[in-house]
N, C-alpha and C positions, 0 to 999 in steps of 0.2 A: 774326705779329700781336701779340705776347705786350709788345713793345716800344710799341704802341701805344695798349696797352690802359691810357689814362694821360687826365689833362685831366681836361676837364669830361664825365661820358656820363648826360647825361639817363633819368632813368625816365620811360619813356612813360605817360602817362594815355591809360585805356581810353574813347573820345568812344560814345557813345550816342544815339541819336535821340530825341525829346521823348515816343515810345513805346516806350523801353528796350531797344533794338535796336541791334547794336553796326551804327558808322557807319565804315563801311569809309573813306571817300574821307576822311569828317574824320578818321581816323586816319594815312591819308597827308599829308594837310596839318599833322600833327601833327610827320609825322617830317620831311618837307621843309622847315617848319619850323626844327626843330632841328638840321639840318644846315645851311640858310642863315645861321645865327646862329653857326655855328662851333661848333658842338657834336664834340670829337674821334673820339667814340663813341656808339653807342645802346642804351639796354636797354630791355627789355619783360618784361612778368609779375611786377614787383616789387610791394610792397603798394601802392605809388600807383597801378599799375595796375587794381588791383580784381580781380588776377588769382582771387581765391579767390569771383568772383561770375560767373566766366565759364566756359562749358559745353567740353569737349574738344575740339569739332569749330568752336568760338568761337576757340580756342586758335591752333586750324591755319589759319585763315583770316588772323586774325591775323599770323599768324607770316611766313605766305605776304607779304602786302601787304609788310609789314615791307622784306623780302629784295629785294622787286620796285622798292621805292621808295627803299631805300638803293643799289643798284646797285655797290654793292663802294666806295663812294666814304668812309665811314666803316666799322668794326669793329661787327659786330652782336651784343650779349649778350642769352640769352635764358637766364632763370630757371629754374628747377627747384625748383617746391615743392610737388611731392608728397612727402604723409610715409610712401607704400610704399615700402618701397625698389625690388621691381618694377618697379612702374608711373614711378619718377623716373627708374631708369634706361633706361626706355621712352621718358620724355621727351628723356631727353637726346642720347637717338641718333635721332628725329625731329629734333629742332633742328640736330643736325650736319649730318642730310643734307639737310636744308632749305636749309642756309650759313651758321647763324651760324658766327663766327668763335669765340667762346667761351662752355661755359655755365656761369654764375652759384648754386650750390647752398643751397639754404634748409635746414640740418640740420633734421629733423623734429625737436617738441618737444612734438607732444599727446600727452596723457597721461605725461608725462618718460620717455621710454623710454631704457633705462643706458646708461651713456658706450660699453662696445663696441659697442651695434648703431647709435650714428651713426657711429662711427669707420667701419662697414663698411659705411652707407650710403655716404660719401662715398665712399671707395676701390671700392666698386663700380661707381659714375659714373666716375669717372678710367680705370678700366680697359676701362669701354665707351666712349670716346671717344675721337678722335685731337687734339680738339682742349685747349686751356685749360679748366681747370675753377676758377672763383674759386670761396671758401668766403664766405660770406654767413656773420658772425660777430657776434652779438648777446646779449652777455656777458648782459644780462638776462633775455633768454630760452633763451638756452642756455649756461649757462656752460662753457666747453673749457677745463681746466688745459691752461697754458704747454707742459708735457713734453709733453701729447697733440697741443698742434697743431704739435710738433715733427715728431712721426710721422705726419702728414696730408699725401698726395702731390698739394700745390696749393702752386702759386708766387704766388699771387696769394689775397691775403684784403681782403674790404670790410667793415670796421667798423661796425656801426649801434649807436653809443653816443654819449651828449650826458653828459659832455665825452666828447670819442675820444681823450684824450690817455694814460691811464693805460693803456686796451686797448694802442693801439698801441706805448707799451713796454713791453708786456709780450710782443710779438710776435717769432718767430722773428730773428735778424738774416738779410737776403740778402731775407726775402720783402715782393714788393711792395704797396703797402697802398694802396686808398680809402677816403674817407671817406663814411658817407651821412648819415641825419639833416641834412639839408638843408644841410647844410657849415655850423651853425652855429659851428663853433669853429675854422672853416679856415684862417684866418693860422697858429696854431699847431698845428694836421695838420700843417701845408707844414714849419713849424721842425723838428718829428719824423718828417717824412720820407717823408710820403702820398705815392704818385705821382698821385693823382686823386682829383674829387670827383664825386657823384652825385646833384644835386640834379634837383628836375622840371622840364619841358621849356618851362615858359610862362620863365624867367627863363634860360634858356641863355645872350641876351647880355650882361648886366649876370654872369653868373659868369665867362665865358669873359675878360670886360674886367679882376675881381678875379684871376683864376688867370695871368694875363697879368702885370700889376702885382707879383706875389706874386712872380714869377721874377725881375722887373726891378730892381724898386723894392720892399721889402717893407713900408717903411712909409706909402707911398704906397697898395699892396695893401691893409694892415690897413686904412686910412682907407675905401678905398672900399669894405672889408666892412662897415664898422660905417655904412654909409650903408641898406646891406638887412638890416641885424641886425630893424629893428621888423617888416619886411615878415615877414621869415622866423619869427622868433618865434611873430607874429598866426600863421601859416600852420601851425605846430606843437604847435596845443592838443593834438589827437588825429589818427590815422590819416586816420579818414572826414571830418574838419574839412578837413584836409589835399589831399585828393583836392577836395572841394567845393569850397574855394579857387580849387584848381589850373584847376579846370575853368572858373569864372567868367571869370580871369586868361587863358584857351584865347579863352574866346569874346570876352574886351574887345578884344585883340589879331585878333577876327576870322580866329583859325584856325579853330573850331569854331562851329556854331548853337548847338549844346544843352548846355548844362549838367547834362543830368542822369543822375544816379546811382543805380544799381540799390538795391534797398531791402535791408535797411536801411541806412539812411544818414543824413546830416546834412542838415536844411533849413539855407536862407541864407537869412538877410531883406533886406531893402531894406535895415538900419542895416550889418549886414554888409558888403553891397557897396559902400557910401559906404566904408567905413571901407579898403578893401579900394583904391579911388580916389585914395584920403589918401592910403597911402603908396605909392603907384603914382606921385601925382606929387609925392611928393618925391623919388623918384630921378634 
C-alpha cells in the first residue's frame, strides 16, 4: 500500500448533528463522497477533523464507519494524536486492527517535551505496528533537525508548512513527502517532488483535476491552482475557520445537514457564506 499512499487523500471533517452529536451517516456521505470524486486516499483525526474535540469511544465509531464505507476501494490513514506515548501507541494498534492501511503520527508538542522522548515516541508506534507509519512534520510546532529525522524509522513524511518548500528540502532524499496546509503552494511541492497533497474533503475534485494537470501539463496545473488560490487562502485564516468553511462547503454540496461545530469554535455569518458562494462560483 505504501505505493499508493500518494495523490490527493482528503482529511475528513468530523459532521455533527444541529445537537453536537457526531452524525454517523453524514460522515459516510462524507467519505463516499470523496472517494466518488477521485479521492486516491482518506484520512481521518487530523485537525480539520476536530479530532481533539472528540471523546475515545467517538473515535471508534468513527473509525469503524470509515473502514465499512471505504471497503478496501481506497488506502485508509488514520491519525495518531495522542501526546502519551502509551496511549498513541494504543492508538495505533487499534487503527491497524480496525484496517487502516497506514497510521499518520502527530509528534507530541505540549509543554515541548526534548527532542529524545519524541524520537521514542515515534519509534515506539513504528515498532507496534505492521503497517506505514507517516510522520506528521510541522517545522513550527515541532521543529526536527535534518540528522534527527534521518534517524526516524518512517518512509513517509507529510509537511504542514506554508511555504512547504524549504521543509521539503530539507528532507531526507528517498523519503516520500505530502503536502498539507491545504496544498497552497502545490505546483511547487510537485517541482520538489511531493508525492501527495492533503487538502479537505469538500474540494477533492477541483484538487484531484489540479494534481492530474500538474503530472501532465504543469503549466496548465499551475493555472488551474491559481483559480482556487482565493478559495483556499479565504479557508486558511485559522484552524477552527478552516473546519467551519469546510463544513458549510459539506452541506452547500448537500453531503451534510449541519454545519456545526463543537465549541469552541468559529461562528459564520451570512456575509461569510456569500463570500464563501463568490468563490465557489468562480471556479
Amino acid at each position: 500500500m505504501i505505493a499508493k499512499i500518494a495523490g490527493i487523500i482528503p482529511i475528513l471533517a468530523t459532521p455533527f448533528t444541529s445537537e453536537g452529536e457526531v452524525d454517523a451517516n453524514g460522515f459516510a456521505a462524507i467519505v463516499e463522497s470523496a472517494i466518488t470524486n477521485g479521492a486516491h486516499a482518506v484520512a481521518m483525526f487530523g485537525l480539520a477533523s476536530e479530532y481533539y474535540k472528540l471523546t475515545d469511544d467517538e473515535r471508534r465509531i468513527l473509525t469503524s464507519v470509515l473502514i465499512e464505507t471505504t471497503r478496501d476501494r481506497v488506502p485508509v490513514l488514520i491519525s495518531v494524536t495522542h501526546h502519551s506515548t502509551e496511549v498513541a501507541v494504543r492508538q495505533a494498534m487499534e487503527a491497524e486492527q480496525a484496517g487502516a492501511h497506514a497510521v499518520m503520527v502527530l509528534p507530541p508538542f505540549f509543554l515541548s517535551p526534548p527532542l529524545n522522548s519524541i524520537l521514542f515516541h515515534v519509534e515506539a508506534i513504528v515498532a507496534a505496528v505492521h503497517i506505514p507509519v507517516i510522520l506528521q512534520y510541522a517545522p513550527v510546532q515541532t521543529a526536527i533537525p535534518a540528522d534527527v529525522l534521518l534517524r526516524l524509522p518512517v518512509s513517509i513524511i507529510k509537511v504542514d508548512a506554508s511555504p512547504s518548500i524549504p521543509a521539503l528540502l530539507s528532507l531526507p532524499v528517498g523519503v516520500t513527502t505530502l503536502v498539507g496546509y491545504m496544498g497552497l503552494d502545490l505546483p511547487d511541492a510537485v517541482l520538489a517532488g511531493c508525492s501527495g497533497c492533503m487538502p479537505t474533503a469538500s474540494l477533492v475534485r477541483s484538487f484531484v483535476k489540479v494534481w492530474r494537470l500538474l503530472q501532465e501539463n504543469p503549466a496548465e496545473g499551475r493555472r488551474e491552482h491559481h483559480t482556487l488560490l482565493p478559495l483556499l487562502q479565504y479557508m486558511m485564516q485559522s484552524v477552527e475557520f478552516l473546519i467551519a468553511a469546510e463544513k458549510q462547503l459539506l452541506v452547500k454540496q448537500g453531503i451534510i445537514r449541519s454545519g456545526y461545530c463543537r465549541s469552541p469554535c468559529v461562528s459564520f455569518y451570512r456575509e461569510q457564506i456569500n463570500q464563501l458562494d463568490e468563490y465557489l462560483e468562480n471556479l
